[in-house]
C-alpha positions, 0 to 999 in steps of 0.5 A, a space after each residue: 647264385 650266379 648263372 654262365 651260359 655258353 652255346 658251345 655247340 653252334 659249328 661257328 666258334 669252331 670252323 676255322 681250326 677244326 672243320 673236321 669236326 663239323 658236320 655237313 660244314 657249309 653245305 647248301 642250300 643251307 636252308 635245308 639244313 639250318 635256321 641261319 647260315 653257315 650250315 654245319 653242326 658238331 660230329 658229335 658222334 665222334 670221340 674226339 669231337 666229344 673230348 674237345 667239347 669237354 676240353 672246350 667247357 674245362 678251359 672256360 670254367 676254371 676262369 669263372 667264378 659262377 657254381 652254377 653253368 650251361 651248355 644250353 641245348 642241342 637242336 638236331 638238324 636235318 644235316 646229319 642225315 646227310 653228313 657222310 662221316 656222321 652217318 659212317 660212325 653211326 653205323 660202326 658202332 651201331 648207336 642211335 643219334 639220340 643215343 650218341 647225343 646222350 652220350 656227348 651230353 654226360 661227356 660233357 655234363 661231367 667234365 663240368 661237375 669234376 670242377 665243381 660246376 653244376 651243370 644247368 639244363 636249359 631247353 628252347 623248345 621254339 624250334 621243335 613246338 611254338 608253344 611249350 610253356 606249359 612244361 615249366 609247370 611240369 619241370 616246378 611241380 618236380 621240385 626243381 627251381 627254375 629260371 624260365 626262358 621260353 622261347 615261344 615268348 620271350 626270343 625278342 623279334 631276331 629283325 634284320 630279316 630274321 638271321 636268314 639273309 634272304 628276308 631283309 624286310 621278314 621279322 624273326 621265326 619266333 617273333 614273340 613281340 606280338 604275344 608278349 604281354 602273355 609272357 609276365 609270368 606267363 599262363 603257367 604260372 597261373 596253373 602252378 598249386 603253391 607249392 610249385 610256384 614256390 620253385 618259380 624264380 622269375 623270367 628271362 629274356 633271351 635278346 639275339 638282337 634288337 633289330 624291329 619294333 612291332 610294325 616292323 620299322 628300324 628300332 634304335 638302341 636309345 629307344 630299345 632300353 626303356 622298351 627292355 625294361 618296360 617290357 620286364 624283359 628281365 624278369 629273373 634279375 627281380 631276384 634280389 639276390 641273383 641280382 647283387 651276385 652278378 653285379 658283385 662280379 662286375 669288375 669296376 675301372 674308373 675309365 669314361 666309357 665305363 661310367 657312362 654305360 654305369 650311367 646309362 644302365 642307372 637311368 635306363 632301368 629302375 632294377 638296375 638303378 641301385 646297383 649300378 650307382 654302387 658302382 659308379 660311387 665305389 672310388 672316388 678321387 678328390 671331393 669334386 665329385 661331391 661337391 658338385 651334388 651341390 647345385 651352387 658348386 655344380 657350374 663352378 666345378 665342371 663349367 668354370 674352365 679353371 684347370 684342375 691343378 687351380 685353387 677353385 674353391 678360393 673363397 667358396 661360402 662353406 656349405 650350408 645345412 641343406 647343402 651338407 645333406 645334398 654333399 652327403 647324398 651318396 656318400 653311404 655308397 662309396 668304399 674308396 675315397 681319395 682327397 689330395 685337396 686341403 679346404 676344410 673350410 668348406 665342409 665347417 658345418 658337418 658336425 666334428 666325428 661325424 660317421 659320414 661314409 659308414 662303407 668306407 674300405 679305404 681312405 687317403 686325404 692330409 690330416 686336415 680332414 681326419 675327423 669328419 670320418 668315423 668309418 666303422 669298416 675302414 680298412 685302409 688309410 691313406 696319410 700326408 703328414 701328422 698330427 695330434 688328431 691321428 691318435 683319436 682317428 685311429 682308436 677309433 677305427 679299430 678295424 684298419 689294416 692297411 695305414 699309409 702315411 706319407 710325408 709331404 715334400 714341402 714338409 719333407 725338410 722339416 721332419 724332426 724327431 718330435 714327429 717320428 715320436 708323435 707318428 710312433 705313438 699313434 702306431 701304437 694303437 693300430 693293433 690289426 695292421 697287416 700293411 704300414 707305409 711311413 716314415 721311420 719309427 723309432 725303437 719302441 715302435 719297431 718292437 710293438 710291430 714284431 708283436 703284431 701277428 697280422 702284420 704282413 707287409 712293412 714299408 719305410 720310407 725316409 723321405 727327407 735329407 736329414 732324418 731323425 736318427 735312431 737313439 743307439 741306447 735304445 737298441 733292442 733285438 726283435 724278429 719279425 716272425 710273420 712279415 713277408 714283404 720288408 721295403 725301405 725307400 727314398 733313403 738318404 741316410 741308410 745307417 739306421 736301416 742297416 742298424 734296423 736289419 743287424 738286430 732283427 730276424 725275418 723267418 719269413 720273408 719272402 720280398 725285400 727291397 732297398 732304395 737309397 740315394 747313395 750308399 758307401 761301400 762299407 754300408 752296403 757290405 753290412 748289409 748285405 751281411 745283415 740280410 744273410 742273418 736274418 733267418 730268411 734263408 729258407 723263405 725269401 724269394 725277391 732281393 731288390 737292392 739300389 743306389 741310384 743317384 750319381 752325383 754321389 761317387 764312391 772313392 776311386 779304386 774302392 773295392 768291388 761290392 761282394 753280394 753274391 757270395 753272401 746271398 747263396 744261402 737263399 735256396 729259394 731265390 726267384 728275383 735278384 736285381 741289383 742296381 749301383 749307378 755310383 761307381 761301385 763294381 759288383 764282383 762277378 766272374 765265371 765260377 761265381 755265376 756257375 756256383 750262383 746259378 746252381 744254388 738258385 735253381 728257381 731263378 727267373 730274374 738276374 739283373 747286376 747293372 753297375 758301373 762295369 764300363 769303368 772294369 772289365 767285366 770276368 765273365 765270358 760267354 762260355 761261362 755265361 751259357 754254361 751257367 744258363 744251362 743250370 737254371 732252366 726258368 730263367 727269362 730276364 738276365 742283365 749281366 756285365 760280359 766281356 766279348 773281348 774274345 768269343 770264346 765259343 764257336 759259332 756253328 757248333 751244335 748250340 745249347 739252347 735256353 728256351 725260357 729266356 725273354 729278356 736279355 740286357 749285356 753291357 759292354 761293348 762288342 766288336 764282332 756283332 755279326 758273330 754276336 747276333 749268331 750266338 744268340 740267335 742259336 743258343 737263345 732262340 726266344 731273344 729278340 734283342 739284346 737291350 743295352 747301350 751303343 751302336 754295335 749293339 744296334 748292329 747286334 739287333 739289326 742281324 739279330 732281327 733279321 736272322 730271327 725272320 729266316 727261323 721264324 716258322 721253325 720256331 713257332 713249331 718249336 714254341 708248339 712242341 713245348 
């Protein structure tokens, strides 16, 4: 079980949007009125004050994954009786301040349960009486499990004069550093029977801050993390099982400030030494960091000054028995291994098909090192290249999901078809694939796959610039009835992918994408064609599509590509981005953007960008705004325009679209000036215009400083929405 605790009820987190909600707010002297300044409480009495604490904790419980949560405690301050408003509605409803108090608790207790929280009850009893550990043993007795925070014992010295401001040599009001060696399980414990002490789940620390030590001389945080844990300040985390759940909510990131606190917490603190390192081994890139638990590695490793890109293990001696064992100290630890090196000489002495990283998830290395890795719950693999060893790798680890497989760019000339066929027979064993990335497959492949329940995700990359090619005597239909995501990449020939999409069916698909170097006007007209026949109207939801390289130009005076008309079938469309740099002209005009943008009324994303410079662009920016007006989520457009006649008066009464974000026009514009006006009355989100040329620039420079003279009123328009 995890706990999350938040102290809500301080008037410090509130003061400066809602001091009306704060009783006696700043009031002095504050000593009077408060045990740290400012002075100031929640109105708590209110209703309001009530529905925004509740607000407050709904907010913050729907971004965290505990079950359990506390509000901690509310300490009534001699403030209230001075508090005007406070005292004015206690009066009018004639209710008690404990009684308003039990109140503001169920509100806000039961704003936590409607959300599947269980509300924890934590008391400090430090302000009322010093000495109240004895009432852990009466809350165990009723049965109730506790985690006990006692404040009388184990509030660490507050030092920096006692939070009071006015004490700078004082030690804290609940200065337990004296009677803390009381507090290991503490003399309540001692009076608990069995049955009681069965409901005692340990200690915790409450540390405000590490100011001073006993004598009251500064204390550094160097010296105050061994001080923490020789103290058994933490307790509670001896739980074992408290202990793993929250670092199992820790979130890693391999960055260097994370890895030496990791470090720190592992050397500081015995409990925290396991977990801790769990975390610093969970990824590893490259085997550097295993090679240096070698001490004949180590210095060569980080002390040599060879750069990373350098071969350093160039006539390394293979490590020896004793050494493997010191390789393999963490390697129980690790989930995700990365190798992009390629010297297996080094580790020739572990034994072939040795079961290494037994806890290893995910995998990426050359098939180089392919059987030194048996990880019975590997789940995704990462490949450069094929070989024979792939077939016994992936029998072996019959739980992989995720397969990867890339081909390297120095091989990428010499892929022949003997390796799509080796490369498709090794497929052929994974029966639980739910992503594959790799080359092209042949036939018999691509039918095994459309039996594959789980699969999920599909990525083909071509990746060479003479690829095998299909055999067209092997053509089989097949449908793909559970694939949500389909991607083809780095192609250079799309014949066979467009074949590929003639005889399949994607019910559905939800994602798709195609790269290509270069595709004719005739290949992208079947495809286009194809996609439409591929049972994914009810379902798909992203279309990519791209021909990027513009050394390949299409013939002059070719016909204008014809996508949208053949994609309105797709009722569910989010994201359409279509990218030609080749000379090719995307057909578009007013009537087609309307009849577009009425048939995808949950577009977000419209991106053409072709080479429109070479044509006139069909659409003007009345029919641009009237189609807008039909798709109220949109918020990134790029589309060809032509601004060679404004067709829209300027100082009428506009239109507005309040989600665009993100606006990309080509073509030049003369009247920037009317431009910048335009947009910044019809599309009052819009920044800038992202696109090519100096009028453009001028479009923005207007655009930003019309943009300064509505801001306030837009800002109390983004509230009102």
């Amino acid at each position: 079980m995890v706990f999350c605790s938040l102290m809500v009820f301080p008037a410090a987190i509130i003061v400066a949007p809602c001091t009306e909600y704060v009783a006696s707010f700043d009031a002095s002297p504050w000593t009077n009125l408060a045990n740290k300044p400012p002075a100031g409480q929640l109105r708590f009495v209110f209703p309001e004050v009530m529905n925004f604490t509740a607000s407050l904790l709904t907010d913050v419980v729907k971004i965290i994954p505990s079950y359990y949560f506390s509000t901690r405690a509310m300490k009534l301050a001699n403030l209230y009786a001075d508090d005007y408003l406070a005292q004015q509605q206690l009066n009018s409803t004639g209710m008690t301040l404990n009684g308003a108090l039990d109140t503001f608790m169920q509100t806000t207790r039961d704003a936590l349960i409607v959300h599947g929280k269980t509300p924890v009850i934590w008391e400090d009893y430090c302000a009322l009486k010093p000495n109240y550990c004895d009432n852990a043993a009466v809350v165990a007795r009723r049965g109730f499990g506790i985690i006990h925070a006692p404040s009388n014992h184990f509030y660490l010295d507050y030092g920096a004069g006692e939070g009071l401001g006015d004490d700078p040599i004082g030690n804290g009001w609940c200065d337990p550093l004296q009677n803390l060696v009381q507090g290991i399980y503490l003399s309540s414990v001692g009076k608990l029977d069995q049955g009681a002490a069965s409901k005692f789940y340990g200690v915790d620390s409450l540390v405000p801050k590490i100011g001073k030590q006993p004598t009251g001389a500064a204390l550094n945080v160097t010296d105050a993390l061994p001080r923490l844990h020789g103290l058994v300040m933490h307790q509670a985390l001896l739980v074992h099982e408290v202990l793993l759940e929250i670092f199992a909510y820790v979130p890693y990131a391999e960055t260097p400030s994370t890895q030496k606190l990791l470090s720190a917490l592992a050397r500081t603190c015995k409990i925290f030494h396991e977990p801790a390192m769990d975390l610093l081994w969970t990824e590893i890139y490259g085997l550097e960091p295993l090679l240096g638990c070698v001490a004949r590695l180590h210095r060569l490793i980080y002390h040599s000054g060879i750069r990373w890109h350098q071969p350093w293990a160039k006539g390394v001696e293979p490590l020896s028995a004793h050494e493997a064992h010191q390789f393999l100290r963490h390697s129980s630890r690790i989930r995700t291994l990365d190798i992009k090196s390629d010297d297996p000489h080094l580790l020739s002495v572990i034994p072939a098909e040795a079961c290494i990283f037994p806890r290893l998830k995910s995998l990426s290395l050359t098939t180089a090192y392919l059987n030194l890795f048996l990880p019975h719950m590997l789940h995704r693999c990462h490949l450069l290249g094929v070989d024979e060893g792939l077939q016994s790798f992936v029998i072996r680890c019959i739980a992989l999901e995720d397969l990867f497989i890339y081909t390297p760019e120095w091989r990428q000339v010499d892929s022949t078809a003997n390796e799509m066929s080796l490369l498709s027979d090794r497929i052929h064993w994974c029966t639980r694939l739910v992503t594959l990335c790799c080359p092209m497959l042949d036939w018999e492949t691509w039918k095994h796959l459309s039996h594959l329940p789980t699969l999920l995700n599909l990525e083909i990359e071509q990746g060479c610039n003479d690829p095998p090619s299909l055999s067209k005597r092997d053509i089989v239909n097949v449908s793909f009835l559970n694939i949500t995501s389909l991607s083809f990449q780095d192609l250079y020939d799309p014949e066979d992918i467009i074949t590929v999409m003639q005889h399949s069916q994607f019910p559905s698909l939800k994602k798709f994408e195609f790269e290509a170097n270069y595709i004719s006007s005739e290949d992208a007209e079947q495809l286009f064609h194809a996609l439409s026949r591929c049972e994914a109207c009810r379902t798909l939801e992203e279309i990519t599509i791209c021909s990027l390289d513009e050394e390949y130009r299409v013939p002059p005076n070719s016909e204008p590509l014809t996508p949208i008309p053949q994609f309105l079938c797709f009722t569910q469309l989010r994201s359409l981005r279509l990218t030609f740099h080749n000379f090719h002209i995307i057909h578009l005009d007013n009537d087609m953007l309307l009849q577009a943008m009425s048939t995808w009324p949950h577009i977000r994303a419209l991106e053409i960008s072709d080479s429109a410079s070479y044509a006139p662009s069909e659409i003007s920016l009345r029919g641009l705004f009237t189609a807008l007006s039909l798709c109220p989520e949109l918020d990134t457009l790029r589309v060809p325009i032509n601004l060679a006649t404004i067709d829209i008066d300027p100082d009428a009464e506009p239109i507005q679209h309040t989600s665009l974000r993100l606006l990309a026009l080509d073509l030049s514009v003369s009247q920037t000036e009317t431009i910048a006006r335009i947009i910044s009355a019809w599309l009052p989100f819009v920044d800038q215009v992202h696109s090519y040329g100096s009028n453009w620039i001028e479009v923005n420079r207007y655009l930003r400083s019309l943009r300064r003279a509505t801001a306030p009123y837009i800002t109390r328009a983004s509230y009102k929405n």
